[in-house]
N, C-alpha and C positions, 0 to 999 in steps of 0.2 A: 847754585847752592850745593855746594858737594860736601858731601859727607858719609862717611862709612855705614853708619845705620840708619840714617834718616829719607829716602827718595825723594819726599816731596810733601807738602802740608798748605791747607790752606784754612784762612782763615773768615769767619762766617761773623761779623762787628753786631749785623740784625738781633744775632743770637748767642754771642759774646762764645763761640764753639769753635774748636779748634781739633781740624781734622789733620791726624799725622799720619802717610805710609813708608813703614818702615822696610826696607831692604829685600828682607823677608818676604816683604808683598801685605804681610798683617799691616791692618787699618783701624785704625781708633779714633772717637770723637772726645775730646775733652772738652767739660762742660763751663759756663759761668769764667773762661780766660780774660781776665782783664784785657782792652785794646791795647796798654800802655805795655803789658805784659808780650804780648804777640807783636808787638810794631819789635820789640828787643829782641825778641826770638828769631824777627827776620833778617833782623842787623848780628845778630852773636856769629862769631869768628867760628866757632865749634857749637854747630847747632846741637849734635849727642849729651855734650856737654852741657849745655844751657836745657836742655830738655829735662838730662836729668837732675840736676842742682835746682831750679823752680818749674817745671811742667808735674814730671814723674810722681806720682802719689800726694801731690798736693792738689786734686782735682778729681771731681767723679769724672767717668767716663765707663765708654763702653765699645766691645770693636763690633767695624762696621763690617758686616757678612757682601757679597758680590760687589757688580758694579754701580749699584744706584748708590746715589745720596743720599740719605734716611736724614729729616730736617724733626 
C-alpha cells in the first residue's frame, strides 16, 4: 500500500470504523464508513487522494492517543 501520507489503516466492518495512520505517526478513527466505502479505499490507486475526496471531513472521527485500540 504505498503512499506518501497514509502508513497504514484498517478497517473494523463490526463497527463500520476506520482506523487511518498517517506518516506522521498521528492516528485517527473514522466513524460510521460505509463497508462499500472502505472495500474502495483499499482498492484506490492513490489512497491520499481517495482519503481526501470521500474519507476527510465527511465523517466524525477522533485520534487515537498510544498504542492500544480504543473500540
Amino acid at each position: 500500500m504505498p503512499s506518501s501520507v497514509i502508513s497504514r489503516f484498517d478497517y473494523d466492518a463490526d463497527h463500520t470504523a476506520l482506523d487511518v495512520t498517517f506518516v506522521s505517526g498521528h492516528r485517527y478513527r473514522y466513524y460510521q464508513v460505509p463497508p462499500l466505502l472502505a472495500e474502495r479505499f483499499r482498492r484506490a490507486a492513490s489512497k491520499g487522494q481517495f482519503f481526501n475526496l470521500r474519507i476527510r471531513d465527511r465523517f466524525d472521527y477522533r485520534e487515537l492517543i498510544g498504542g492500544r485500540r480504543d473500540n
